[in-house]
C-alpha positions as CSV (number, residue, x, y, z in Angstrom):
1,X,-2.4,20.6,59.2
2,X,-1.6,20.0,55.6
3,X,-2.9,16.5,55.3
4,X,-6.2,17.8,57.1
5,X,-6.6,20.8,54.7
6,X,-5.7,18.2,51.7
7,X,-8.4,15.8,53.1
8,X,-11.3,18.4,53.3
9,X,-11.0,19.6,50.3
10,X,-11.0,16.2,48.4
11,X,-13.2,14.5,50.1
12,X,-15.6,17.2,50.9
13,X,-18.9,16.0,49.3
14,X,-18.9,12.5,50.9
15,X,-17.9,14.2,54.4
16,X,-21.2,17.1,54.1
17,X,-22.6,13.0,54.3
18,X,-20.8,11.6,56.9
19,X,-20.0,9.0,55.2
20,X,-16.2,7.5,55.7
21,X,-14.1,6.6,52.9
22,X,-12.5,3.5,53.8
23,X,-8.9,4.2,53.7
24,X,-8.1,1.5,50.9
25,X,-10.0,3.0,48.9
26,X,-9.1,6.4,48.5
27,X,-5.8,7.4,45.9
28,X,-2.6,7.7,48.1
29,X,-2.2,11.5,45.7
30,X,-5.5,13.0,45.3
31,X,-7.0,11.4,48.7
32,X,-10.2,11.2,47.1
33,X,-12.3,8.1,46.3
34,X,-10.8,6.0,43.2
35,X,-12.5,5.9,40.1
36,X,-10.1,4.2,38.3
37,X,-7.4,2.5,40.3
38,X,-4.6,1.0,38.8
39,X,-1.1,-0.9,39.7
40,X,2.2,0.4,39.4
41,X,5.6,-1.5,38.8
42,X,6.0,-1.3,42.6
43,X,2.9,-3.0,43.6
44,X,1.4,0.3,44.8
45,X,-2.4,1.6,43.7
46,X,-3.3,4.9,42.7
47,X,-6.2,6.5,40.7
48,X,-5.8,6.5,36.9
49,X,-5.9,9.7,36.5
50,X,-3.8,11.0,39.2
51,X,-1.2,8.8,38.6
52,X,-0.8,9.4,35.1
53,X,-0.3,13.4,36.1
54,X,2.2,12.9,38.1
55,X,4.2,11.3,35.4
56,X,3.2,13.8,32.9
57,X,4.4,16.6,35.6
58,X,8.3,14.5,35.0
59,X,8.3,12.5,38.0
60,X,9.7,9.4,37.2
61,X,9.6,7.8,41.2
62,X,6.5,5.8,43.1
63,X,4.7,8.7,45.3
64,X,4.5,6.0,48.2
65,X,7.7,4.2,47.6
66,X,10.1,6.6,46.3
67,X,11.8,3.9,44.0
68,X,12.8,4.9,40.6
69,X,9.9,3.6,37.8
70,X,11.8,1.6,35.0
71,X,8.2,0.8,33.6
72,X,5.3,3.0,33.4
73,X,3.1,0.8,32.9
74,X,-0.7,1.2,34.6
75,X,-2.5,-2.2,34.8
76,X,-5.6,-1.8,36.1
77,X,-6.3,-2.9,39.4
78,X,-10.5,-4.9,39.0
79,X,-10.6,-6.7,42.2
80,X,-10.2,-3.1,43.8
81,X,-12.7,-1.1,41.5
82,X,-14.6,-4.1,42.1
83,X,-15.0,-3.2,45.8
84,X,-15.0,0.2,45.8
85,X,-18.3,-0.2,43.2
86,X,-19.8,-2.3,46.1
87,X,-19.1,-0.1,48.4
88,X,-20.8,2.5,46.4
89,X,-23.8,0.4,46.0
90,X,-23.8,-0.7,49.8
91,X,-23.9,3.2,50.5
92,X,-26.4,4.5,48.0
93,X,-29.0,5.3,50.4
94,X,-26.7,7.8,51.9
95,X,-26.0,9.8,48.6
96,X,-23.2,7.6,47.3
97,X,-23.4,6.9,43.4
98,X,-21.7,3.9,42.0
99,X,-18.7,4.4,40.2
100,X,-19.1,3.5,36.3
101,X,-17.1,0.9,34.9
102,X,-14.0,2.5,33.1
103,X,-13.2,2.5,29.4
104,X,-9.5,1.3,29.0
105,X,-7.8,3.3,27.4
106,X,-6.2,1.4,23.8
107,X,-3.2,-0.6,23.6
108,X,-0.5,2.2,22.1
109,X,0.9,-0.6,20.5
110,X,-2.3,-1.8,18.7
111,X,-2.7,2.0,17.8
112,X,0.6,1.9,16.2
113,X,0.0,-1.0,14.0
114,X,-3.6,0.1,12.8
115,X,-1.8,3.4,12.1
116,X,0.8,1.5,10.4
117,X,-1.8,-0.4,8.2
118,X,-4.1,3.2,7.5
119,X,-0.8,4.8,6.4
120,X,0.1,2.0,4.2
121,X,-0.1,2.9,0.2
122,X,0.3,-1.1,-0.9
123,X,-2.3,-1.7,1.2
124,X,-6.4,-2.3,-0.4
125,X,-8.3,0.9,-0.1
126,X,-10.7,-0.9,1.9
127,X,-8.5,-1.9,4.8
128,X,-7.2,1.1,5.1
129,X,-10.6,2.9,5.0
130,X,-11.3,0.5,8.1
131,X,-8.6,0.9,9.7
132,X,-9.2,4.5,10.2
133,X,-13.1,3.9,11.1
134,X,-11.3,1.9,14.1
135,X,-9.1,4.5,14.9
136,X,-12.0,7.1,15.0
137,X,-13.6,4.8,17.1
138,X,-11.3,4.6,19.5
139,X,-10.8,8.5,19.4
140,X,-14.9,8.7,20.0
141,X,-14.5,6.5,23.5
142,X,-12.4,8.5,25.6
143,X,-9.5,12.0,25.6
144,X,-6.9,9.3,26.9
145,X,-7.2,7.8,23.6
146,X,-6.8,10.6,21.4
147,X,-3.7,11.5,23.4
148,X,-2.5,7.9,22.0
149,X,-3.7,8.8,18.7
150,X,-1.6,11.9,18.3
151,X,1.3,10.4,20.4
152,X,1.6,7.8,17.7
153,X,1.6,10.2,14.7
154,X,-1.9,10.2,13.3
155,X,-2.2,13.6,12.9
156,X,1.1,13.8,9.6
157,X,-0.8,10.3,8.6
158,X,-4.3,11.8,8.1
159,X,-2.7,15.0,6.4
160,X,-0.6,12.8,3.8
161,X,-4.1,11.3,2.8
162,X,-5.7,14.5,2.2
163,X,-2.9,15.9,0.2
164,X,-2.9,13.2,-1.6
165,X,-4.4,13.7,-5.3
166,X,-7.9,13.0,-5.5
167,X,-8.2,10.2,-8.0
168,X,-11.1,8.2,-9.5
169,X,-15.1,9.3,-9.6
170,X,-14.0,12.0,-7.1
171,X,-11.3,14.0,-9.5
172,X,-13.9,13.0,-12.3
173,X,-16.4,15.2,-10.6
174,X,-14.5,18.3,-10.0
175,X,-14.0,18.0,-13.5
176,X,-17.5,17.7,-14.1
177,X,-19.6,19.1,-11.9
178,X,-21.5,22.2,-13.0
179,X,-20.3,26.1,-12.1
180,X,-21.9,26.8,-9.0
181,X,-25.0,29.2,-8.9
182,X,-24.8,31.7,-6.2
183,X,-28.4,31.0,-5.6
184,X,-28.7,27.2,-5.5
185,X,-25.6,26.3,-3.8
186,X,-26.5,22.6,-3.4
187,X,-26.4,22.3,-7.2
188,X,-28.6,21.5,-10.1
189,X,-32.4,19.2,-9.8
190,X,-33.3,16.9,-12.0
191,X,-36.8,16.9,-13.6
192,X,-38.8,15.9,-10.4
193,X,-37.5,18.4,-8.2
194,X,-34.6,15.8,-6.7
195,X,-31.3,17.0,-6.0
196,X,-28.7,15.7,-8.7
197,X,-25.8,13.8,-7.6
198,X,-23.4,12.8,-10.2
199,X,-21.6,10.2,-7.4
200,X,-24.8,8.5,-5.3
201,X,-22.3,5.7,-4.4
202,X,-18.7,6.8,-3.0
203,X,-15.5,5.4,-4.7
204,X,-13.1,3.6,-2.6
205,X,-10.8,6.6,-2.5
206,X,-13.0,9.0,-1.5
207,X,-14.3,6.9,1.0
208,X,-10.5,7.3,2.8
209,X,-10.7,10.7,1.8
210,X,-13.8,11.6,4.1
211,X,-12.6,9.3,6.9
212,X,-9.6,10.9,7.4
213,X,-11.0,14.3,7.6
214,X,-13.5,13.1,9.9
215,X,-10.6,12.0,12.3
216,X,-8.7,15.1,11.6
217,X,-11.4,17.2,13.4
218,X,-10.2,15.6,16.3
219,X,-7.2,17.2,16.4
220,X,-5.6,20.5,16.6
221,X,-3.3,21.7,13.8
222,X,-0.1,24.1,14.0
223,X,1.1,26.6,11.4
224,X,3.0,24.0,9.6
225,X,0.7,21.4,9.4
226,X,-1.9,24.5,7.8
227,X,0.6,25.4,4.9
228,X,0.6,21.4,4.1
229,X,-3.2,21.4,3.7
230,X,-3.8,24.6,2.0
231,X,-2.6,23.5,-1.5
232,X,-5.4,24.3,-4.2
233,X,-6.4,20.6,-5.2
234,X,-7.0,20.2,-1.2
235,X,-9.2,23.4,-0.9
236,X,-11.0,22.7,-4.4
237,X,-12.2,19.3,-2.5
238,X,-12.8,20.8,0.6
239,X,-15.4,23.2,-1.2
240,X,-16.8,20.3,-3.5
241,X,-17.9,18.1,-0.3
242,X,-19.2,21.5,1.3
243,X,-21.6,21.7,-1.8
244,X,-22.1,18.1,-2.5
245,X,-21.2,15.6,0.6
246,X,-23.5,14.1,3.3
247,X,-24.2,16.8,5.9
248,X,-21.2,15.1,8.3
249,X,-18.9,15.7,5.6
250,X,-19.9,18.8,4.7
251,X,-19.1,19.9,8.4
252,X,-16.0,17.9,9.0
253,X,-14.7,20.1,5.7
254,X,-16.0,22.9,7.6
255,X,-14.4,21.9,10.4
256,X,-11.1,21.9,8.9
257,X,-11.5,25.1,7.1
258,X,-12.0,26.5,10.6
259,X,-8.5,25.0,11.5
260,X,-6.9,26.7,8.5
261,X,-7.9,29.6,8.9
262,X,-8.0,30.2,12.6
263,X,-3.8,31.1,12.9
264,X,-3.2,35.1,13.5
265,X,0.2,34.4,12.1
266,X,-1.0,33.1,8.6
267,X,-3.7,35.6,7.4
268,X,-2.5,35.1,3.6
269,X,-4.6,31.6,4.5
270,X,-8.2,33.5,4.6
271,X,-7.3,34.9,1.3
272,X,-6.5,31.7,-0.5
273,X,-9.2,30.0,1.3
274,X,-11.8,32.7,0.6
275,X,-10.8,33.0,-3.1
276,X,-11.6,29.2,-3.7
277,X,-14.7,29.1,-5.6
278,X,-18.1,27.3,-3.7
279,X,-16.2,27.3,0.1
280,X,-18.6,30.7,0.9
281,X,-21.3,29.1,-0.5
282,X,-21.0,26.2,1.3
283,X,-20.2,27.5,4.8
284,X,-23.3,29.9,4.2
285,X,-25.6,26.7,3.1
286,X,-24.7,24.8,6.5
287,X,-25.8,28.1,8.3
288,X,-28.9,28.4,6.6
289,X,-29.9,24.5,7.4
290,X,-28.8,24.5,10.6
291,X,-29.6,21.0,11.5
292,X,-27.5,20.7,14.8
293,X,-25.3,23.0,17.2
294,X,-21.7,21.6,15.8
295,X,-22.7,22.7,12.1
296,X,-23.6,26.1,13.3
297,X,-21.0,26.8,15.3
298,X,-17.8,25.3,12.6
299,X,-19.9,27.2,10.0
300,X,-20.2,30.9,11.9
301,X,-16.6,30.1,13.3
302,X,-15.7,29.4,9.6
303,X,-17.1,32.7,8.3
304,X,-16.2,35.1,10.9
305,X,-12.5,34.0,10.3
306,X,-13.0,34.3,6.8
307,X,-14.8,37.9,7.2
308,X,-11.5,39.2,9.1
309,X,-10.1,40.2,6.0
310,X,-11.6,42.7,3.7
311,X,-11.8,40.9,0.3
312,X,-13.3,38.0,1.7
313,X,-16.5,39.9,2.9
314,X,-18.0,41.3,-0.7
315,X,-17.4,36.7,-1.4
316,X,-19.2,36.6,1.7
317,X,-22.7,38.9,0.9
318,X,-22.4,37.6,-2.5
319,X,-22.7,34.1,-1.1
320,X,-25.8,35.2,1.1
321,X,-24.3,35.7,4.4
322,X,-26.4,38.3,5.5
323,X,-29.8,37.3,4.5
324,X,-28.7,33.8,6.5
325,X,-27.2,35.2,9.7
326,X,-30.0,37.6,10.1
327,X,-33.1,35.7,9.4
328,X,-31.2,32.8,11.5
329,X,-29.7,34.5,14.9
330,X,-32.7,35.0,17.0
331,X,-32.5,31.0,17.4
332,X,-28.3,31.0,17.9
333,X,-26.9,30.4,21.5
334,X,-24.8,32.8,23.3
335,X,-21.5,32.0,21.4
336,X,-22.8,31.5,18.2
337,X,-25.1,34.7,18.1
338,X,-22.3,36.7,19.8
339,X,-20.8,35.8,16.6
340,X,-22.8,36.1,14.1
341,X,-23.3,39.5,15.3
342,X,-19.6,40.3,14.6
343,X,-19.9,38.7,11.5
344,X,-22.5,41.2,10.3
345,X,-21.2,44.5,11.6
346,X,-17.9,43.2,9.8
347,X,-20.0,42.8,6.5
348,X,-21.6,46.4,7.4
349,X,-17.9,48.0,6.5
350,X,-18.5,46.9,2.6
351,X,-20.6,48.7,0.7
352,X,-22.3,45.9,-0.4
353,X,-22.4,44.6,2.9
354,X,-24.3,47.6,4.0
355,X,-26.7,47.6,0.6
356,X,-27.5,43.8,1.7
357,X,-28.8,44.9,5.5
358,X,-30.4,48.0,4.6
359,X,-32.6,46.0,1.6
360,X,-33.4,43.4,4.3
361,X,-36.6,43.5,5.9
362,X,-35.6,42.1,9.5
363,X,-32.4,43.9,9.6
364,X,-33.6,46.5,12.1
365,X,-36.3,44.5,14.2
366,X,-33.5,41.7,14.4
367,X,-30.9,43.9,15.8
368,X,-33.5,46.5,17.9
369,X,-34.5,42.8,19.7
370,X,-31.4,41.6,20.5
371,X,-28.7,44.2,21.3
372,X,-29.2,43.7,25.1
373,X,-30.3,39.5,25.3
374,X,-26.4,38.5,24.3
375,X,-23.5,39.8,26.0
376,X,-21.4,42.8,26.4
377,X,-19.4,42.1,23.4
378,X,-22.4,41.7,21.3
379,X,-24.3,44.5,22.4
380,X,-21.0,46.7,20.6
381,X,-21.9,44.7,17.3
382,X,-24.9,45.2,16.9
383,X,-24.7,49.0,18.0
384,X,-22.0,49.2,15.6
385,X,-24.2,47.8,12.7
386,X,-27.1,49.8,13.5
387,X,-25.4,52.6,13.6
388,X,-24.0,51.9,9.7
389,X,-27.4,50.7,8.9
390,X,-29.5,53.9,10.1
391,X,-26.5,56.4,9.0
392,X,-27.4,55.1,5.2
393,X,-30.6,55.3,5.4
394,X,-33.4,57.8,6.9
395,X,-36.1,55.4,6.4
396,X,-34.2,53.1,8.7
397,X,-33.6,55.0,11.3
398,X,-37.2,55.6,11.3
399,X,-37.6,52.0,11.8
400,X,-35.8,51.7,14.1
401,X,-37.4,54.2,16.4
402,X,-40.5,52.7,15.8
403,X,-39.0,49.2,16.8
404,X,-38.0,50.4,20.4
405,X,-33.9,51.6,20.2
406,X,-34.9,54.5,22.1
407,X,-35.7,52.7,24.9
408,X,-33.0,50.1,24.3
409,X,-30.4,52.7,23.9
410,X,-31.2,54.7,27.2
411,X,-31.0,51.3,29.3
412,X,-27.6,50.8,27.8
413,X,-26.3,54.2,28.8
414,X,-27.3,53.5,31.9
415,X,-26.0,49.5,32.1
416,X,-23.0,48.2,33.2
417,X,-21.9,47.4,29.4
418,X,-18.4,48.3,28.2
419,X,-17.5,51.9,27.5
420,X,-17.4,51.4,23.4
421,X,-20.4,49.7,23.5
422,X,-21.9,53.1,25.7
423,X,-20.0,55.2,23.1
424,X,-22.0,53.2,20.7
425,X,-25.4,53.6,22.2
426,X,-24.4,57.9,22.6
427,X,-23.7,58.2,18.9
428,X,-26.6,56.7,18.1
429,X,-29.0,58.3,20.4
430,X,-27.9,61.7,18.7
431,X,-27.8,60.7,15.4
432,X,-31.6,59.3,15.8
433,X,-32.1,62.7,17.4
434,X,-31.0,64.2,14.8
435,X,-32.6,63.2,11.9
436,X,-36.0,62.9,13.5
437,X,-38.3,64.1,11.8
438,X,-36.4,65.6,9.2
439,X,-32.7,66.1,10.1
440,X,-31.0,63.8,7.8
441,X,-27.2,64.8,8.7
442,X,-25.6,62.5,11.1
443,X,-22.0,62.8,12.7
444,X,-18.8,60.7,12.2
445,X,-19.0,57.8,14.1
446,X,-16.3,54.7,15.2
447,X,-16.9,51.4,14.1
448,X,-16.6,48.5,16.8
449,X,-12.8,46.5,16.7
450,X,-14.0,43.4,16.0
451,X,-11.4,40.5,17.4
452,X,-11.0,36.6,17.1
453,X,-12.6,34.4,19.9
């Protein structure tokens, strides 16, 4: 009864098809069709995938033998993935789609010696920048391979390199480069309108800078690892590529600013991040160009982290956060708006947060059209930042009547939402209420709890 139940389940959307899986052809663990078969030291086939979880699971026998593995070895099995494909093909007409041909995974081994020759310090800049455009290569082809990646210790390789002291043009150009202006982030123009670069053509070092933090964003980071990479001289680079780099750069520093400061157990990182000149500016630059969904979303990520911790958000609205999130979230996706939105009612608790949303003109209209399109979670945000925005101003709350809330409001009360964001939607109601027309005292209200996702 077992093997039946197994079979069903696995097999399921060939058998709505009546279509038989020869029995060849199916993995002796999963019972399902192989997509990637390969050979065992015993001389026995299983699917790739299968196979290799249940060795990661500890099992160290053959599933169909029983005998003890002394090499795990997979070697892929072509003559059988071969026939399967056929088989595929010979069925298509039935609903059968042909299996692709699978990526191998890298040769560990190989790994380990282009790792060996990126990590090298005697070695030319120039091989070593090569070496780790392979290895990002290899970790753009498949997940197998940036298992083999980390496995083999790329991860302490690519964080010695950026801790490494910037040298040549790149050092010269911190020292250089202009203060930064609040208002033209991306730095001074020449004549002609043109955007000056003091470095058009990389140095070799900074070259193996920027690949290795492009490979590093594969990768997830621990506490430890963060503590390494938060020295100033790293996060005084990080903010000059997030002014001045090519737009990958600028979001692979992004990306790794994300990394830093994403650990609830290290919140002293946000400050020392947050107090390094031109990072703000930068992350609010990327928002404000948004040029493709992995900017935005290492960018808003970035912020909202940053934003968690109240010094960090005057940096923020000084850096233009708010004019940038607002005039830009009626085009986000769910995640991304859903977090914009508790970006902005975190901003709202400054003072000058609040100045910033009350003096802009689509404050209101933004948040009036939105509070119920998002989610549940958002819908508290953006209740919670009208409800700062309208308490500071009577003019607002006008507005905002004459944008719709009312009716917004009242379908809230009435919606499944969550209870704060209800409570929300109540206090809001009555303080609207209350200052129409000429009312202008409001009560106390809550202000939502903002939390990390």
């Amino acid at each position: 009864m077992g093997k039946h139940k197994a079979t069903t389940k696995l097999v399921s959307p060939l058998d709505c098809i009546t279509v038989q899986i020869p029995y060849h052809f199916r993995c002796p663990i999963s019972l399902d069709l192989m997509r990637d078969p390969v050979i065992l030291c015993t001389g026995q086939t299983y699917d790739r995938s299968s196979i290799e979880k249940w060795v990661a699971s500890g099992n160290t026998t053959c599933p169909v033998t029983m005998q003890s593995l002394e090499d795990f070895t997979l070697i892929p099995n072509h003559t059988l993935r071969r026939l399967i494909q056929e088989w595929c093909v010979a069925n298509s007409s039935k609903g059968i789609e042909r299996i692709p041909t699978p990526k191998q995974p890298a040769d560990p081994r190989m790994v380990r010696s282009v790792i060996q020759e990126a990590a090298s310090s005697s070695g030319s800049i120039s091989a070593r920048v090569n070496a780790l455009r392979t290895l990002r290569n290899l970790g753009k082809e498949c997940e197998k391979n940036k298992a083999i990646l980390a496995q083999e210790g790329i991860v302490a390789v690519l964080i010695g390199i950026i801790t490494s002291p910037v040298s040549g043009a790149a050092g010269e150009g911190e020292k250089m480069r202009d203060p930064i202006d609040p208002t033209n982030p991306t730095g001074p123009k020449d004549p002609d309108g043109l955007q000056a670069h003091s470095h058009t053509q990389l140095a070799s070092d900074d070259q193996l800078y920027e690949e290795a933090l492009g490979l590093l964003a594969f990768f997830s980071i621990n506490d430890g690892e963060r503590i390494a990479l938060a020295q100033p001289h790293v996060l005084e680079h990080l903010s000059f590529l997030l002014l001045r780099g090519s737009m990958e750069v600028r979001v692979n520093a992004a990306h790794l600013i994300e990394s830093l400061t994403a650990s609830d157990s290290l919140h002293e990182l946000r400050s020392v991040v947050g107090n390094t000149e031109g990072i703000l500016q930068g992350l609010v630059r990327i928002l404000r160009e948004n040029l493709y969904p992995r900017a935005l979303k290492v960018a808003i990520k970035s912020l909202l982290s940053l934003c968690f911790i109240k010094p960090n958000r005057d940096k923020a609205v000084s850096a233009g956060a708010v004019s940038a999130l607002i005039e830009g979230i009626v085009d986000y996706e769910k995640c991304e708006a859903e977090r914009a939105l508790a970006t902005i009612e975190l901003l709202c608790r400054t003072d000058s947060g609040c100045k910033a949303l009350c003096s802009h003109a689509l404050t209101v209209p933004v948040l009036v059209k939105i509070i119920l399109k998002v989610s549940g979670r958002a819908t508290e945000y953006a209740a919670g930042a009208l409800l700062v925005t309208c308490n500071a101003s009577e003019a607002l709350q006008k507005e905002a009547i004459q944008a719709g809330i009312l009716t917004q409001l009242l379908l809230l009360v009435q919606s499944d939402c969550t209870e704060r964001a209800k409570r929300k939607a109540q206090m809001l109601l009555k303080l609207l209420r209350n200052a129409w027309p000429d009312d202008s005292s409001s009560p106390g209200f809550g202000r939502t709890d903002v939390v990390p996702f």
